[in-house]
MARFI-758248 format. One record per atom (N, C-alpha, C): y, x, z; atom name; chain. Coordinates in Angstrom, 2 decimals. Layout:
! MARFI-758248
<atom><y>Y</y><x>X</x><z>Z</z><atom>CA</atom><mol>A</mol></atom>
...
! end
This chain:
! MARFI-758248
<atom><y>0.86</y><x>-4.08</x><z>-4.64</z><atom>N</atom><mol>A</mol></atom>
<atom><y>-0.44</y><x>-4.52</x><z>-5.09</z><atom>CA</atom><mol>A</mol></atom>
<atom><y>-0.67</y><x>-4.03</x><z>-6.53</z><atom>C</atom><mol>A</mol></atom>
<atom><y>-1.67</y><x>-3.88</x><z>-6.92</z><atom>N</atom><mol>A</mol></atom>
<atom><y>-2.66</y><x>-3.33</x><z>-8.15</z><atom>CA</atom><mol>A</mol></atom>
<atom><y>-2.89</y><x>-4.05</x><z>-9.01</z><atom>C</atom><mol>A</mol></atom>
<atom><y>-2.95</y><x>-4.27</x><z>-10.27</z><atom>N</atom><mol>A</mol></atom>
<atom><y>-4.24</y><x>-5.76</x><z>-11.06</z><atom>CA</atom><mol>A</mol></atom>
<atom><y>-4.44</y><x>-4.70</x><z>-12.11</z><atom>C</atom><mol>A</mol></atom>
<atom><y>-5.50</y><x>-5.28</x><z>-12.44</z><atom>N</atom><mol>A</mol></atom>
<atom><y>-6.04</y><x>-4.47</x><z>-13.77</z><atom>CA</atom><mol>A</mol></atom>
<atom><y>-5.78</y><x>-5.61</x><z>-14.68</z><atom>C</atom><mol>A</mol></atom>
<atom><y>-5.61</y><x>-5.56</x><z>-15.76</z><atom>N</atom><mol>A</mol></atom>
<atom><y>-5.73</y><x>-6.19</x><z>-16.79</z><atom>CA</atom><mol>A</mol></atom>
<atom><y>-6.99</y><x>-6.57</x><z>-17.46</z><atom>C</atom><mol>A</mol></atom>
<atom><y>-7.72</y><x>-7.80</x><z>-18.11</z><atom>N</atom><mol>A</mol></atom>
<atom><y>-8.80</y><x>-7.64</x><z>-18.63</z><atom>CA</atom><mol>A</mol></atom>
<atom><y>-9.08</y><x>-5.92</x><z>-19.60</z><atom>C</atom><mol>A</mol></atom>
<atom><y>-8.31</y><x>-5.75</x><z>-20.79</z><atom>N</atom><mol>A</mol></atom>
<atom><y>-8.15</y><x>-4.80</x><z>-21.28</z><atom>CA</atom><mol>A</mol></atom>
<atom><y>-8.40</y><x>-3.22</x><z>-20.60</z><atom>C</atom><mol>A</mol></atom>
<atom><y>-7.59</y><x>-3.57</x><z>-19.48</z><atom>N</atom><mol>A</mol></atom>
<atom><y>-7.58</y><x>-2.45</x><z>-18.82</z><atom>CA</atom><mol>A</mol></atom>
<atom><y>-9.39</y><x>-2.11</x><z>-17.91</z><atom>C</atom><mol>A</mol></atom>
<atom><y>-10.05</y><x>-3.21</x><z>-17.49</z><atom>N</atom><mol>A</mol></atom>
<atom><y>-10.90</y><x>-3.26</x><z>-17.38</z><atom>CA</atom><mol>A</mol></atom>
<atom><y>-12.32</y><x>-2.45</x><z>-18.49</z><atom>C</atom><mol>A</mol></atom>
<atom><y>-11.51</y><x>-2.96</x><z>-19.19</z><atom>N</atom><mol>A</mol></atom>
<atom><y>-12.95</y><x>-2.70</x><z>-20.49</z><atom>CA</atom><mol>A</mol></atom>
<atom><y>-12.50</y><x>-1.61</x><z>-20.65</z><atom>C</atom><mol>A</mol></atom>
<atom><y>-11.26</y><x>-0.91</x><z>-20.50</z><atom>N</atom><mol>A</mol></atom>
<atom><y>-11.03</y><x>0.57</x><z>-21.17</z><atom>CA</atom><mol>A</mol></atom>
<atom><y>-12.05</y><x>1.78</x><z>-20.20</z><atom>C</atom><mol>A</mol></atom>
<atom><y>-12.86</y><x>1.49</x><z>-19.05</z><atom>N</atom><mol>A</mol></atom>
<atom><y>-13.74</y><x>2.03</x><z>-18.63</z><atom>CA</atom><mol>A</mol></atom>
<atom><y>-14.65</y><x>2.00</x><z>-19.46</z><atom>C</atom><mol>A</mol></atom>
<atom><y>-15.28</y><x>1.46</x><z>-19.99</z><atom>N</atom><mol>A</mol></atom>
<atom><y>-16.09</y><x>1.54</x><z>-20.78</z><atom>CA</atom><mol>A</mol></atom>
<atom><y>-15.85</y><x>2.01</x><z>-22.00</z><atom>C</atom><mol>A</mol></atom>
<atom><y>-14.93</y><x>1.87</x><z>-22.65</z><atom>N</atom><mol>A</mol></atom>
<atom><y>-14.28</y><x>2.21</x><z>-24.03</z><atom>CA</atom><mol>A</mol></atom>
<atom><y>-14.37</y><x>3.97</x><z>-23.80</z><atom>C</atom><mol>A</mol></atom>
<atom><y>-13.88</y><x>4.88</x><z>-22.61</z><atom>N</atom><mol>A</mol></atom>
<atom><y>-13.95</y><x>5.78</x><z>-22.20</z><atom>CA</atom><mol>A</mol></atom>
<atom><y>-15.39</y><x>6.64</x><z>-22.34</z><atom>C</atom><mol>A</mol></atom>
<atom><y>-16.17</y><x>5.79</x><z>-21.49</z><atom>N</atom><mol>A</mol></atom>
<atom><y>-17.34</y><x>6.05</x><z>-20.84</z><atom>CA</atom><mol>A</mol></atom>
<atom><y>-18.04</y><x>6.58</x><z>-22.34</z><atom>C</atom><mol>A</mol></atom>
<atom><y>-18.01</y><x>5.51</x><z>-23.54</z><atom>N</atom><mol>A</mol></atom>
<atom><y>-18.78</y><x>6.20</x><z>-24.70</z><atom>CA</atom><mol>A</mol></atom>
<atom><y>-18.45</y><x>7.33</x><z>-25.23</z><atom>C</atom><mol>A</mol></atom>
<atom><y>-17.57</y><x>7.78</x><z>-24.89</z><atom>N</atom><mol>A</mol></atom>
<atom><y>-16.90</y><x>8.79</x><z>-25.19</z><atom>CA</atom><mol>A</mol></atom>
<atom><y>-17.09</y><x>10.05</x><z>-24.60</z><atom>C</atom><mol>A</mol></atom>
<atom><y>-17.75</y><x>10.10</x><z>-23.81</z><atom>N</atom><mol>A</mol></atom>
<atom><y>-17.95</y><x>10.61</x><z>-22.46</z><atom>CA</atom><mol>A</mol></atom>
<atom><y>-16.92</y><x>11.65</x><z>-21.60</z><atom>C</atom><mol>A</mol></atom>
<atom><y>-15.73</y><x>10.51</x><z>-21.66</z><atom>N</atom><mol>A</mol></atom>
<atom><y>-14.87</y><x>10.41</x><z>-20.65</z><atom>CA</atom><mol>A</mol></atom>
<atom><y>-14.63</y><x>9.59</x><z>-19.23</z><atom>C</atom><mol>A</mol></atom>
<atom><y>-15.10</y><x>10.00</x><z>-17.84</z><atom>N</atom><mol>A</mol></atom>
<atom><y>-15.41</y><x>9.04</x><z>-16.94</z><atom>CA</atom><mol>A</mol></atom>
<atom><y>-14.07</y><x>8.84</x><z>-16.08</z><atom>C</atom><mol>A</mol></atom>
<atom><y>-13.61</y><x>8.21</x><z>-15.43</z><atom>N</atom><mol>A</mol></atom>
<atom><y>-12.74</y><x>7.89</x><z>-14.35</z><atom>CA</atom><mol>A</mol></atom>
<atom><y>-12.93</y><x>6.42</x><z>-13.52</z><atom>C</atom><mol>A</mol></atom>
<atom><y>-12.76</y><x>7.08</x><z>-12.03</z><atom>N</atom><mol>A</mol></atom>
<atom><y>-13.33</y><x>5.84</x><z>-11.14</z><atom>CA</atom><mol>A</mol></atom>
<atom><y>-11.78</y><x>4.68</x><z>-11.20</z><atom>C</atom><mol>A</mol></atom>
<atom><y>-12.07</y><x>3.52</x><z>-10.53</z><atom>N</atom><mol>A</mol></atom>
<atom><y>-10.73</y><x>2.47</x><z>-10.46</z><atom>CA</atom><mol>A</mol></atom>
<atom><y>-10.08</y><x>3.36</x><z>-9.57</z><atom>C</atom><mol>A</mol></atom>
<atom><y>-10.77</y><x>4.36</x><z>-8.49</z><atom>N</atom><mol>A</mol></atom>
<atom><y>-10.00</y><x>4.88</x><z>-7.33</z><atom>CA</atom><mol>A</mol></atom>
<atom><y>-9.09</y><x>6.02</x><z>-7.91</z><atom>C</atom><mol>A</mol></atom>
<atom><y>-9.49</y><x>6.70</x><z>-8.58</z><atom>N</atom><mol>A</mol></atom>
<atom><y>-8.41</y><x>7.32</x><z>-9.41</z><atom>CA</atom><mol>A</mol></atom>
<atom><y>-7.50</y><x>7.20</x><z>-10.32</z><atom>C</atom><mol>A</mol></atom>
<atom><y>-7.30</y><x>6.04</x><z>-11.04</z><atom>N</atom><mol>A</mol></atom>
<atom><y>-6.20</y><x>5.09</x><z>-11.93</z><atom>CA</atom><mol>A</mol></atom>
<atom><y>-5.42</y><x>4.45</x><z>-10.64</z><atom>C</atom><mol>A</mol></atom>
<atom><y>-6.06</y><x>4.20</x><z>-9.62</z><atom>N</atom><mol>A</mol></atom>
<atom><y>-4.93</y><x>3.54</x><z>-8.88</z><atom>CA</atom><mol>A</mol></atom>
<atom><y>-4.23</y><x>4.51</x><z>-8.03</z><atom>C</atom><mol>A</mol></atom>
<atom><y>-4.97</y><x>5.46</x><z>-8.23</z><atom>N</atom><mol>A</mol></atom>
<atom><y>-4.03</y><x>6.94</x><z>-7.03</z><atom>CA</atom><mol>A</mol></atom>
<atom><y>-2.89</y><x>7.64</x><z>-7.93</z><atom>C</atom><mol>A</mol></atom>
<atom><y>-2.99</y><x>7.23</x><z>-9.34</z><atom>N</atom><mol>A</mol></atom>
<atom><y>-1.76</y><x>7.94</x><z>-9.56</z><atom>CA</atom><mol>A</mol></atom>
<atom><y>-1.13</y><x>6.78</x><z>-10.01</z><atom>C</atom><mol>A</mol></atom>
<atom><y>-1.10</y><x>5.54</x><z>-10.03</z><atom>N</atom><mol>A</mol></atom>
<atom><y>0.15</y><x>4.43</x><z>-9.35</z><atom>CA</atom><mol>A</mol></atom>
<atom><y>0.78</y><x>5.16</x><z>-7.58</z><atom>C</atom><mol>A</mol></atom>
<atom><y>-0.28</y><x>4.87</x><z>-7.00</z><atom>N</atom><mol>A</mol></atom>
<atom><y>-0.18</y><x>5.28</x><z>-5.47</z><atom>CA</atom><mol>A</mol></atom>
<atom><y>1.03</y><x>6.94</x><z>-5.42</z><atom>C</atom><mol>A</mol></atom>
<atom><y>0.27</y><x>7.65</x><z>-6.04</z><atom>N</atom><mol>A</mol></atom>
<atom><y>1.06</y><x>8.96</x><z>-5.70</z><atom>CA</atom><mol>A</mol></atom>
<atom><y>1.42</y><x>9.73</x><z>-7.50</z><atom>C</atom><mol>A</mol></atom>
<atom><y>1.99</y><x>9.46</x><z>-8.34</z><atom>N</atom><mol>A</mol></atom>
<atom><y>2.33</y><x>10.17</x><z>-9.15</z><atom>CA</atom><mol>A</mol></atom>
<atom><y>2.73</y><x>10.95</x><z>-9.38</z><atom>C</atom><mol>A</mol></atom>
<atom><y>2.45</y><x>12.43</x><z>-10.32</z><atom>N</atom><mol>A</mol></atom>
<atom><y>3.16</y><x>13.50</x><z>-10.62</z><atom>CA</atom><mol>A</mol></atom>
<atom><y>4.49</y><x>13.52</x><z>-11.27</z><atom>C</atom><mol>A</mol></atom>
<atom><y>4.69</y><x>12.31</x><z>-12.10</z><atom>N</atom><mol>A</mol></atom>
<atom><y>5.75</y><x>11.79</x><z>-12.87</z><atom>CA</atom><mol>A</mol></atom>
<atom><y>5.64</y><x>10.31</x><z>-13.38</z><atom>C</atom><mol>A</mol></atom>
<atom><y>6.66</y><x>10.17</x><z>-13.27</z><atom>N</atom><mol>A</mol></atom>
<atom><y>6.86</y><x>8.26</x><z>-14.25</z><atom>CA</atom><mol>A</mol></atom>
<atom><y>8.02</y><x>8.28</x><z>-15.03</z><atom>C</atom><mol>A</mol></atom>
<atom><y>7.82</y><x>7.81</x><z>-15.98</z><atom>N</atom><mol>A</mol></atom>
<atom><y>8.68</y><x>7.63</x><z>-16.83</z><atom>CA</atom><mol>A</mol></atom>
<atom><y>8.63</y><x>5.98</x><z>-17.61</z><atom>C</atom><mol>A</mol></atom>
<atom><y>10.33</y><x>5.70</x><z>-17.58</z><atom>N</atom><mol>A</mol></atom>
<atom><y>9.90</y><x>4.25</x><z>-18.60</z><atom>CA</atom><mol>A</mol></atom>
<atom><y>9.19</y><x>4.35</x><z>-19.65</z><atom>C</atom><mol>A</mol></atom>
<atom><y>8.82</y><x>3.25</x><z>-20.56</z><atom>N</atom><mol>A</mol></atom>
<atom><y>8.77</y><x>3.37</x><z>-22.38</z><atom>CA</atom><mol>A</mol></atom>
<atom><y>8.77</y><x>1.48</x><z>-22.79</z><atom>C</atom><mol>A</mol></atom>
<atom><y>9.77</y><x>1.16</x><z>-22.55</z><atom>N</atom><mol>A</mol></atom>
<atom><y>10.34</y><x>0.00</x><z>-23.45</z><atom>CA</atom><mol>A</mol></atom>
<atom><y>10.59</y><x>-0.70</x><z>-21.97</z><atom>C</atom><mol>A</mol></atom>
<atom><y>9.55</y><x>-2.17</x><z>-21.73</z><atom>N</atom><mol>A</mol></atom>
<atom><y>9.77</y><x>-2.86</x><z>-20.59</z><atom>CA</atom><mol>A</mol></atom>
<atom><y>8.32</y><x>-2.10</x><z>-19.71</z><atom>C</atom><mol>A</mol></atom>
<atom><y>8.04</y><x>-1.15</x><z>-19.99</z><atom>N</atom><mol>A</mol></atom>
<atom><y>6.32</y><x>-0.89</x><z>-19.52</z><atom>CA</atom><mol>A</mol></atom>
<atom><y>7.18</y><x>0.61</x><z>-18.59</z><atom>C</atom><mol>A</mol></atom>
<atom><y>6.04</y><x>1.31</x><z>-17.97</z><atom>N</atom><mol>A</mol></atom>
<atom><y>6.17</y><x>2.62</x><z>-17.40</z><atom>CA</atom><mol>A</mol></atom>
<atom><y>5.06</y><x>3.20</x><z>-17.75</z><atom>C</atom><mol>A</mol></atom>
<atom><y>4.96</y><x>4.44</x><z>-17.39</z><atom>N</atom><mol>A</mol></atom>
<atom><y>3.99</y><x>5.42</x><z>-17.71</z><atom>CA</atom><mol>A</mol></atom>
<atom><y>3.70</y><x>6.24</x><z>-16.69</z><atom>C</atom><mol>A</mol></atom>
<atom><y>3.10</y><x>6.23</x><z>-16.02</z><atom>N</atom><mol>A</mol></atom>
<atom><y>2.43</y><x>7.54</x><z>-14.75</z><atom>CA</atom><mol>A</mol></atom>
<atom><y>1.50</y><x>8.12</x><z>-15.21</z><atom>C</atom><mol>A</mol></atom>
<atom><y>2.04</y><x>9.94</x><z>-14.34</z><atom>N</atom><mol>A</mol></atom>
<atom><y>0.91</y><x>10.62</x><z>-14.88</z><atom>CA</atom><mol>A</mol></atom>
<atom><y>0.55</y><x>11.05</x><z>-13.66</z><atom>C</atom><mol>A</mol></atom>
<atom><y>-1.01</y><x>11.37</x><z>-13.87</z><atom>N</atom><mol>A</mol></atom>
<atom><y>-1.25</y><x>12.77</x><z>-12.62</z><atom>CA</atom><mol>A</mol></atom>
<atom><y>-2.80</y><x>13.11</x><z>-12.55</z><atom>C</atom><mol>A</mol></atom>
<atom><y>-2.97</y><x>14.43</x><z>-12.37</z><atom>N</atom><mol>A</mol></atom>
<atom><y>-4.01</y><x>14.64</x><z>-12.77</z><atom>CA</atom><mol>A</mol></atom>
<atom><y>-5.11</y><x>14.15</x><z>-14.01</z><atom>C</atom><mol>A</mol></atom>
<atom><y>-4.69</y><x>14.76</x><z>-15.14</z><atom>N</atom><mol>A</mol></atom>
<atom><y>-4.83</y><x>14.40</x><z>-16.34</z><atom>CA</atom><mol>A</mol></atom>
<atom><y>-4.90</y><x>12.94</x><z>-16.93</z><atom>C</atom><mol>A</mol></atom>
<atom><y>-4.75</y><x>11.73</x><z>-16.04</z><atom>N</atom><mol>A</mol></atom>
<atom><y>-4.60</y><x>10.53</x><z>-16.09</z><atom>CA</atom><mol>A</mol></atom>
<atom><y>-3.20</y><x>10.41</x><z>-16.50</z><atom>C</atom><mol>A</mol></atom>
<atom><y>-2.82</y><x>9.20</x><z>-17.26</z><atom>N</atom><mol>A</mol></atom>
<atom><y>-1.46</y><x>8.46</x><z>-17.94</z><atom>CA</atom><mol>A</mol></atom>
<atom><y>-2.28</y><x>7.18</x><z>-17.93</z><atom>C</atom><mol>A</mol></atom>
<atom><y>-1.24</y><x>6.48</x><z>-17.01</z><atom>N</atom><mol>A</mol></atom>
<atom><y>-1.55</y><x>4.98</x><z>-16.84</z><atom>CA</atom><mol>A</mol></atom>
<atom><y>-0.21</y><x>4.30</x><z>-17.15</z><atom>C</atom><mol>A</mol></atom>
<atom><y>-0.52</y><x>3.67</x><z>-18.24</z><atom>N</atom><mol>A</mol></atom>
<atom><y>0.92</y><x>2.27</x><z>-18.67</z><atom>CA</atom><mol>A</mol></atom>
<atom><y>0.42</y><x>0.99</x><z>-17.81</z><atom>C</atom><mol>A</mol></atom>
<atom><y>1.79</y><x>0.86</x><z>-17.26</z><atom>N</atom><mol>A</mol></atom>
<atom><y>1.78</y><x>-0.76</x><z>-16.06</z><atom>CA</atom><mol>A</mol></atom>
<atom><y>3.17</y><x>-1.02</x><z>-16.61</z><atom>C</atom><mol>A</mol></atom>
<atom><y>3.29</y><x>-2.34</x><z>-16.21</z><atom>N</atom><mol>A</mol></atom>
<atom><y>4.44</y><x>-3.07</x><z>-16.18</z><atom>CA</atom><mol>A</mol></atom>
<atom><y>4.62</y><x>-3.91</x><z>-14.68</z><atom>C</atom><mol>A</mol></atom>
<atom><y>5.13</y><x>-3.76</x><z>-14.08</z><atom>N</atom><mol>A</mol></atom>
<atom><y>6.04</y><x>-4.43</x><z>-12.45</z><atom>CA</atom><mol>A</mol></atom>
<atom><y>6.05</y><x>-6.03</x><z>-12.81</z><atom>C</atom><mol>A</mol></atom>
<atom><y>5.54</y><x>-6.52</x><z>-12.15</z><atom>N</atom><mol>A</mol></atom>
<atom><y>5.60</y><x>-8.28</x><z>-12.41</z><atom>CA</atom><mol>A</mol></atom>
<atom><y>5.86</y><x>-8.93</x><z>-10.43</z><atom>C</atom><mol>A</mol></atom>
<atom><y>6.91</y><x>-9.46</x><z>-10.28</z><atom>N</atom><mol>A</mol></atom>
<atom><y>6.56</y><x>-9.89</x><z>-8.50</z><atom>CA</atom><mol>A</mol></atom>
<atom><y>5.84</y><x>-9.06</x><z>-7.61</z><atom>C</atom><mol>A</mol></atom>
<atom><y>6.57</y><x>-8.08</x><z>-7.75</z><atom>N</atom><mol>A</mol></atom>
<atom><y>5.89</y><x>-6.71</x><z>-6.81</z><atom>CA</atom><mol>A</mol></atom>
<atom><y>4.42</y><x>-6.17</x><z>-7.09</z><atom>C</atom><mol>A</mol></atom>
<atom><y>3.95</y><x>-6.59</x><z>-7.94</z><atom>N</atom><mol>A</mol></atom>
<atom><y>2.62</y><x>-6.18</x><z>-8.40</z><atom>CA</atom><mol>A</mol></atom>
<atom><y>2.71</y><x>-4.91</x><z>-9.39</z><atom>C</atom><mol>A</mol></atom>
<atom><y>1.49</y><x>-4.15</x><z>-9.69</z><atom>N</atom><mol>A</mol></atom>
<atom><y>1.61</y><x>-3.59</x><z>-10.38</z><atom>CA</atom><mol>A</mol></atom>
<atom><y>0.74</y><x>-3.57</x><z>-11.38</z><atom>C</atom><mol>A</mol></atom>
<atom><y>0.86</y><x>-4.48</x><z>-12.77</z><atom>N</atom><mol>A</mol></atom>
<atom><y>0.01</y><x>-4.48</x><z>-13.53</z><atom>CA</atom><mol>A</mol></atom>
<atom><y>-0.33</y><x>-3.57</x><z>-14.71</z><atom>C</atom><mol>A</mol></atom>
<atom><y>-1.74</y><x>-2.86</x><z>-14.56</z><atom>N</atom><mol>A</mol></atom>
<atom><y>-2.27</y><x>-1.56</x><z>-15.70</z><atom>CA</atom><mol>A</mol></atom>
<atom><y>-2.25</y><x>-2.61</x><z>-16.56</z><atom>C</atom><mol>A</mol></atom>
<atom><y>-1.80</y><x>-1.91</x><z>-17.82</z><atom>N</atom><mol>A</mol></atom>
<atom><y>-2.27</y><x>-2.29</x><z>-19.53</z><atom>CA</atom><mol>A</mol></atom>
<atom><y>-3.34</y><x>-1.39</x><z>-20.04</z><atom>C</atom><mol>A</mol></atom>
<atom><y>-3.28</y><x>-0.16</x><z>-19.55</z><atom>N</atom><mol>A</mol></atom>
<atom><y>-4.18</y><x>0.74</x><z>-20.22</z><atom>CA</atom><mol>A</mol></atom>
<atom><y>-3.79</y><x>2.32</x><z>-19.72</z><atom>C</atom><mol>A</mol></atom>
<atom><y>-4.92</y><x>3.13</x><z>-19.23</z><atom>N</atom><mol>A</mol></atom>
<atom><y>-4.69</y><x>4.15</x><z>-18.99</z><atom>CA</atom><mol>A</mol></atom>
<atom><y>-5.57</y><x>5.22</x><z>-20.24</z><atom>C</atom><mol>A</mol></atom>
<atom><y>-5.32</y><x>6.47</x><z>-20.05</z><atom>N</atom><mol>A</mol></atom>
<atom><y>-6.14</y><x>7.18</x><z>-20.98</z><atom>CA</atom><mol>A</mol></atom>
<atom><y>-6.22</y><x>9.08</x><z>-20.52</z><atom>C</atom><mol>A</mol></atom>
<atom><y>-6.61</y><x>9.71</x><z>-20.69</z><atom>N</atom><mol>A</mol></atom>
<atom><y>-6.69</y><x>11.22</x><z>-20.49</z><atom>CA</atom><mol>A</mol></atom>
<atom><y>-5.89</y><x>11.92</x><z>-21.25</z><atom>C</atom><mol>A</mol></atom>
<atom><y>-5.03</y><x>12.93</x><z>-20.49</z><atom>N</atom><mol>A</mol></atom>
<atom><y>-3.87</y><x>13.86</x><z>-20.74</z><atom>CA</atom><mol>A</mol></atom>
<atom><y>-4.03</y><x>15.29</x><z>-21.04</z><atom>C</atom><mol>A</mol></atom>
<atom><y>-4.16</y><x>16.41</x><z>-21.35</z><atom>N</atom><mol>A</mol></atom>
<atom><y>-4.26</y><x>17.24</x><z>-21.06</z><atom>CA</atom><mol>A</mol></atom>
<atom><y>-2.61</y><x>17.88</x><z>-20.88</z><atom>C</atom><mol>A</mol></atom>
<atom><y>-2.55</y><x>18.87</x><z>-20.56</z><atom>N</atom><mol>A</mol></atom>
<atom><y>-1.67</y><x>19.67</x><z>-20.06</z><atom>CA</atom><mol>A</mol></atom>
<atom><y>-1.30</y><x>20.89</x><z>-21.29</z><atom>C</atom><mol>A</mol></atom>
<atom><y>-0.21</y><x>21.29</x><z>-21.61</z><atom>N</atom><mol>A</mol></atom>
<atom><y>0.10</y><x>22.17</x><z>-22.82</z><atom>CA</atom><mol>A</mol></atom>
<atom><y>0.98</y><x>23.44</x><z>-22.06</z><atom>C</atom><mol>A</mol></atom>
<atom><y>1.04</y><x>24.45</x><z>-22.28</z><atom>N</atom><mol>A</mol></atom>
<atom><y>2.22</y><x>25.20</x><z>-21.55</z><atom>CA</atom><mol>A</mol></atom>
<atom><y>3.03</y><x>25.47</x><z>-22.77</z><atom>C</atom><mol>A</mol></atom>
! end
């Protein structure tokens, strides 16, 4: 299972002024299918397709703190 966080909620919008868009269906597809995860303290980090979403695992859930846009470097 999924939860957004209040925070994580509003960071659509926090985005949006920015004019950076992403749907809920795509923050939750790279929980669903990630290019990579990595820890960072008690939290994780998924990436994929220029999305990085921090969650933390609570009773099988998976709760976002905050996602944000990645770009790619070679």
């Amino acid at each position: 299972m999924i939860h957004f966080t209040t925070y994580a909620l509003q960071k659509f919008d926090i985005l949006n002024t920015h004019k950076v868009f992403f749907t809920k269906e795509q923050v939750e597809e790279v929980l669903r299918l990630p290019d990579s995860v990595a820890p960072k303290g008690k939290y994780f980090v998924a990436t994929k397709d220029g999305i990085s979403v921090i969650y933390r695992i609570e009773n099988n859930t998976k709760h976002i703190i905050t996602f944000y846009p990645v770009s790619y470097r070679s």
